[in-house]
C-alpha positions in Angstrom: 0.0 0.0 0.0 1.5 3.3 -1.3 2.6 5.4 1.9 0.2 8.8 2.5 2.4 11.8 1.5 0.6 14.3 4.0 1.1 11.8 6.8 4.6 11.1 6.2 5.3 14.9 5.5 3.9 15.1 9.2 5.5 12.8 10.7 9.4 14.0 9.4 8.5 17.6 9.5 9.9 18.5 12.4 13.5 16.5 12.3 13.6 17.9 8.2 13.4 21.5 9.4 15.4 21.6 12.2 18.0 20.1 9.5 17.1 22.6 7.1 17.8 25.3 10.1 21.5 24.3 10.8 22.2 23.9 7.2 20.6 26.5 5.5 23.3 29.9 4.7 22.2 32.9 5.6 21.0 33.9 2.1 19.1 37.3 0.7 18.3 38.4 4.3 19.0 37.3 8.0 17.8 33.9 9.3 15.7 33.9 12.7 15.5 31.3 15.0 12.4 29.1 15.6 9.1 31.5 16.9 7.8 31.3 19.9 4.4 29.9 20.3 1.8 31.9 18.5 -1.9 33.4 19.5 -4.0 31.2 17.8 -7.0 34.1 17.5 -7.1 36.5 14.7 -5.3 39.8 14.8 -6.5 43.3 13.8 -4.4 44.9 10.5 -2.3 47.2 11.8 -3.0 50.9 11.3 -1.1 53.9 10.5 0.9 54.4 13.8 2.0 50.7 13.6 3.2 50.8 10.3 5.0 53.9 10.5 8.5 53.7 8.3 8.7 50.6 8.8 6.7 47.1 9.3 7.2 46.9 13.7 3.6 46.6 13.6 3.4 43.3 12.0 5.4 41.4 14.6 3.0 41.1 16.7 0.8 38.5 14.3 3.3 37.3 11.7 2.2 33.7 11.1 6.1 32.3 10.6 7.6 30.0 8.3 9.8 27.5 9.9 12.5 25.7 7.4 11.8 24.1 4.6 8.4 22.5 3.2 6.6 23.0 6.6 4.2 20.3 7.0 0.8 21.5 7.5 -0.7 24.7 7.7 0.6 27.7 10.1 -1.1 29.1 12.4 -1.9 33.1 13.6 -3.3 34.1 10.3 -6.2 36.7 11.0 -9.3 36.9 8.7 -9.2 39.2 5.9 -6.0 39.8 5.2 -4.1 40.5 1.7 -1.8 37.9 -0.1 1.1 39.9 -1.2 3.3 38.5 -4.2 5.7 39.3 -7.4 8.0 37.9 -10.5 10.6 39.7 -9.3 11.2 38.7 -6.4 12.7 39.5 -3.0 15.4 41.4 -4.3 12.5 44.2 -5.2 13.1 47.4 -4.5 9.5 47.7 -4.9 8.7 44.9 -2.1 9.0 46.3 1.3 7.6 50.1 -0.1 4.9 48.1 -1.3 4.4 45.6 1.3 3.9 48.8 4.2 2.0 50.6 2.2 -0.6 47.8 1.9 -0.2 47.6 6.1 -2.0 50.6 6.2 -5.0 49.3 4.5 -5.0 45.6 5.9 -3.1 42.9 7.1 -0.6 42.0 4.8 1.2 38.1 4.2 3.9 38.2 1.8 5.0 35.3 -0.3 7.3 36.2 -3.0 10.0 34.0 -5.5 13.3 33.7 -4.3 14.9 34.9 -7.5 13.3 36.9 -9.9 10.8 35.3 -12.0 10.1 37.8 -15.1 8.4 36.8 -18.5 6.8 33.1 -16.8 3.3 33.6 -17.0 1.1 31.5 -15.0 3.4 28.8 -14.8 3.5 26.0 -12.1 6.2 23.8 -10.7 5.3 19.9 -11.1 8.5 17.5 -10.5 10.4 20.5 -8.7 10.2 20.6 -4.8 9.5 23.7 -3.7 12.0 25.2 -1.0 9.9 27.2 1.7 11.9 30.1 3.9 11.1 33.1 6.6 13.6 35.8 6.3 13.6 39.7 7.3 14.7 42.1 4.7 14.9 45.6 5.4 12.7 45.1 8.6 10.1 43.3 6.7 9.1 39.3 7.6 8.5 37.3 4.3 8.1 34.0 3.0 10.0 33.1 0.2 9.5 30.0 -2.5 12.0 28.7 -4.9 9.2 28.4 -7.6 7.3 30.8 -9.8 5.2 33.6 -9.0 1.8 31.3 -9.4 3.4 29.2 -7.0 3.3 31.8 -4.0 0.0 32.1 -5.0 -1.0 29.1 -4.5 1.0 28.1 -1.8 -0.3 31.4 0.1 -3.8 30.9 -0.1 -3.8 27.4 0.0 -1.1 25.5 2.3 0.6 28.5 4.1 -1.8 29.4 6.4 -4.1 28.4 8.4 -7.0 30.6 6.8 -6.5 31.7 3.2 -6.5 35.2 2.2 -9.8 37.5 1.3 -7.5 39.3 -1.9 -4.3 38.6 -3.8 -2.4 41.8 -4.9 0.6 40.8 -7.2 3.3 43.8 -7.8 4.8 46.5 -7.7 6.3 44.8 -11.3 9.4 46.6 -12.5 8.1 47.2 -16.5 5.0 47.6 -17.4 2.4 44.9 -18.2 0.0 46.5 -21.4 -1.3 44.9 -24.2 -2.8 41.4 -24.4 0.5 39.9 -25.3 2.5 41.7 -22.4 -0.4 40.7 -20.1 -0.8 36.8 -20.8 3.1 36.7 -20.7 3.4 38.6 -17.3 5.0 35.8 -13.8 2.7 39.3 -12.1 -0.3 38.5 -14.2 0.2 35.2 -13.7 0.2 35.1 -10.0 -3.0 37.3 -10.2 -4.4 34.6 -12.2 -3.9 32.2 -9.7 -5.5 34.2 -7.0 -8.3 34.0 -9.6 -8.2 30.5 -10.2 -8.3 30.0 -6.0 -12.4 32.3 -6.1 -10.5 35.3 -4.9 -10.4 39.0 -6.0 -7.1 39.9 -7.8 -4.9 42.9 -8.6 -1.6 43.5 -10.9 0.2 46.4 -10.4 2.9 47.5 -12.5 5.4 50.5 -13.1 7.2 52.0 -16.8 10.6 52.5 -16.2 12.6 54.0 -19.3 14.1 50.6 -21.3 17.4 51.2 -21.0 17.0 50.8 -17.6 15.2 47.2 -17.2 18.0 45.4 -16.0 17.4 47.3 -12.7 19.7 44.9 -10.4 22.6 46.6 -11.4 21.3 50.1 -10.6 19.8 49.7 -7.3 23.4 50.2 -5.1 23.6 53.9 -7.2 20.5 54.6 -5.7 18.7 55.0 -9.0 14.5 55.5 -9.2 14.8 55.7 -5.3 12.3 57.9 -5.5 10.0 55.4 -8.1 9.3 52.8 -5.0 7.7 54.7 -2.7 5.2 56.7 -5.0 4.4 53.3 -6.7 3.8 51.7 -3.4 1.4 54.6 -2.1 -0.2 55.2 -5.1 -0.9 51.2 -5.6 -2.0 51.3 -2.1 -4.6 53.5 -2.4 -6.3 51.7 -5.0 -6.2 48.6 -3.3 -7.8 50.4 -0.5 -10.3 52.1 -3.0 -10.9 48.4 -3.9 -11.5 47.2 -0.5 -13.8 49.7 0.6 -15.8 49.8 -2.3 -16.1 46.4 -3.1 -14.2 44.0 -6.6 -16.5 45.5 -9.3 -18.7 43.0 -10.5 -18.4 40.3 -13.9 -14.5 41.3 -13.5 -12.3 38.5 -12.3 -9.1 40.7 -12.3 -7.9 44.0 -12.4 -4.4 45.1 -14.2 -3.1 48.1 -13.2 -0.5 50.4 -14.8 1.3 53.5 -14.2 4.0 55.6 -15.7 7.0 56.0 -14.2 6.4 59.2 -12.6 3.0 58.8 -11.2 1.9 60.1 -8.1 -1.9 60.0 -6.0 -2.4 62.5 -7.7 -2.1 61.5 -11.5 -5.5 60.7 -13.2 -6.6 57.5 -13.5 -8.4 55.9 -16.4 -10.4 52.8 -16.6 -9.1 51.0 -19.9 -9.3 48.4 -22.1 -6.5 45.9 -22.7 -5.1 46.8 -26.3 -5.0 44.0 -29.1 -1.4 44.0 -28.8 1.3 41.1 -29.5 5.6 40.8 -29.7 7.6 39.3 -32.6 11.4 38.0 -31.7 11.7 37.4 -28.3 15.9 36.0 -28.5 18.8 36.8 -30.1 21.5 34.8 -31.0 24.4 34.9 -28.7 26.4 32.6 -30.6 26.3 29.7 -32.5 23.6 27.1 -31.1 22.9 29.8 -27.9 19.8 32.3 -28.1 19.6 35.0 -24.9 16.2 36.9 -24.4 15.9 40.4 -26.2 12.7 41.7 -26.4 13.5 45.2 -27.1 11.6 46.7 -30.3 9.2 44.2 -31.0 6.1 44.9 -30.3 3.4 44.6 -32.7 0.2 46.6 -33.0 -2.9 45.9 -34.0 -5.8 48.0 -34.0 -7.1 51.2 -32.5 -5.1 51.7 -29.7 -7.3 54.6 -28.3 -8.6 54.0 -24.6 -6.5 51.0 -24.5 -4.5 50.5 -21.5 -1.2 51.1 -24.1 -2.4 54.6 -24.8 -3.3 56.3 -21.6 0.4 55.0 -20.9 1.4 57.1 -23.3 -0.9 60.3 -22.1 1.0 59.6 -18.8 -2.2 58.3 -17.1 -3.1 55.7 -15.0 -4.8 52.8 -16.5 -6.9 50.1 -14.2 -7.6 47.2 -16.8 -10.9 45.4 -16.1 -10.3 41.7 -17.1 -12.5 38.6 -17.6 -10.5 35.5 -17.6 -13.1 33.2 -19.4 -11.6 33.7 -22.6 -14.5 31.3 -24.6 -15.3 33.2 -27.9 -19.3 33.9 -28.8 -20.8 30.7 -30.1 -21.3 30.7 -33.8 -23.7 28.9 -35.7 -21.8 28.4 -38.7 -18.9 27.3 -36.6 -20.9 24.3 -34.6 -23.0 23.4 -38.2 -19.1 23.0 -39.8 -17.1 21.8 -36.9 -19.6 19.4 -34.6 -20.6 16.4 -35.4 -23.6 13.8 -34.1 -22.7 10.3 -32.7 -23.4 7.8 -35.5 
């Protein structure tokens, strides 16, 4: 009789992570030792005054993350709270802006890919195990995965915790996410998707930054777009908030949000449509038998472009992208009298 994976995960859980614990380096961020016993009731978001600079307010209910593949779910997770997730990974700059700016409008759990994870869509690990950590960067506690952005996702609302969230906001994404191409190919999209997928609201959020700057890694020790993280993070923040308080419009299942580079809360915001818009060569050959991603310059249009989420871009607006995911084109008759057929 074939063994019971959940029990046997169970049963070695402990000894595995306190392995894990002594072996592990101390990689992106600074390890913590094992938590001490949690409250097991719900705790409030924190507010304003909690959050402050910096994340001290979300100590005190942090549902923690103990070595790798925890078995089971964790415990402490309050009701209500926002799943926080991106492709690009911890090393954001965008994460901990982002992540206390959402503190001020809920309680926030992030889950994020241990490396960056651009360009992957809604992809999902199968044969891979997927290598679960806590870590603190920059004051912020954080879960990371060594899997894809849909991964957290799923992961978050479903194994995690101990309740699952009420939202998943994917973002701040370093690029920006327009055009039905752009958007179907996006690891931020695709974590939204998957917080979709799970019944739940979901929100995208990305930024334009100028292209020769993409490769943003090797700009972030100059101190470069400093500035950027910050407004994204508040201005993202808000709209969430709007969001919450409002209530997820209804016959959307996602909404796609993008902002130029210098947007503020006070840039107007536009409710678009995403544009009919698709990409041509997506490598380059680096030498003989070896192709390299290079996207630059190929974009391909189709269409009228006005009111689509690519144009108010370009007016250096805001655009929020209602989405419906149920992509199923209108029945035709034509179509079912050439294509179906009766059982003979």
């Amino acid at each position: 009789m074939p063994s019971d994976p959940t029990r046997d995960r169970a049963r070695t859980g402990r000894a595995r992570s306190t392995a894990a614990r002594a072996a592990r380096p101390e990689a992106h961020g600074r390890s913590r030792p094992p938590p001490p016993r949690r409250r097991s009731r719900p705790t409030a978001a924190p507010g304003p005054a909690d959050v402050g600079p910096g994340p001290p307010g979300w100590r005190q209910d942090w549902a923690w993350v103990v070595g790798n593949l925890p078995a089971g779910r964790l415990s402490c997770c309050p009701v209500g709270y926002i799943l926080l997730t991106n492709d690009d990974g911890l090393d954001s700059p965008a994460l901990v802006p982002f992540a206390c700016a959402l503190a001020k409008v809920a309680t926030v759990r992030t889950v994020v890919p241990d490396r960056e994870r651009s360009w992957i869509s809604k992809a999902i690990s199968r044969w891979d195990e997927l290598h679960v950590r806590e870590l603190v960067r920059d004051g912020l506690e954080l879960v990371t995965v060594a899997g894809f952005p849909a991964d957290c996702t799923n992961l978050g609302v479903h194994s995690l915790f101990d309740t699952p969230p009420d939202m998943v906001v994917s973002g701040v994404n370093i690029g920006l996410n327009t055009g039905l191409g752009f958007f179907l190919s996006s690891g931020t999209v695709g974590a939204a998707m998957e917080g979709w997928i799970a019944g739940l609201p979901a929100l995208a959020f990305s930024v334009g930054i100028p292209d020769q700057d993409r490769e943003w890694k090797a700009r972030i020790k100059q101190g470069e777009f400093a500035d950027v993280w910050p407004r994204a993070a508040a201005l993202s923040a808000e709209i969430v908030g709007t969001v919450r308080q409002s209530g997820f419009p209804a016959g959307v299942d996602l909404l796609n949000v993008n902002f130029p580079v210098g947007a503020d809360l006070h840039t107007p915001r536009v409710v678009t449509r995403l544009a009919n818009v698709g990409y041509e060569r997506l490598f380059r050959c680096k030498q003989e038998g070896i192709y390299v991603h290079d996207a630059s310059g190929q974009i391909r249009e189709s269409g009228d472009l006005n009111g689509t989420d690519i144009s108010i871009l370009r007016e250096g607006r805001v655009s929020i992208t209602p989405v419906r995911l149920a992509h199923a084109a209108k029945l035709d008759p034509e179509l079912k009298r050439r294509l179906e057929k009766s059982s003979s």
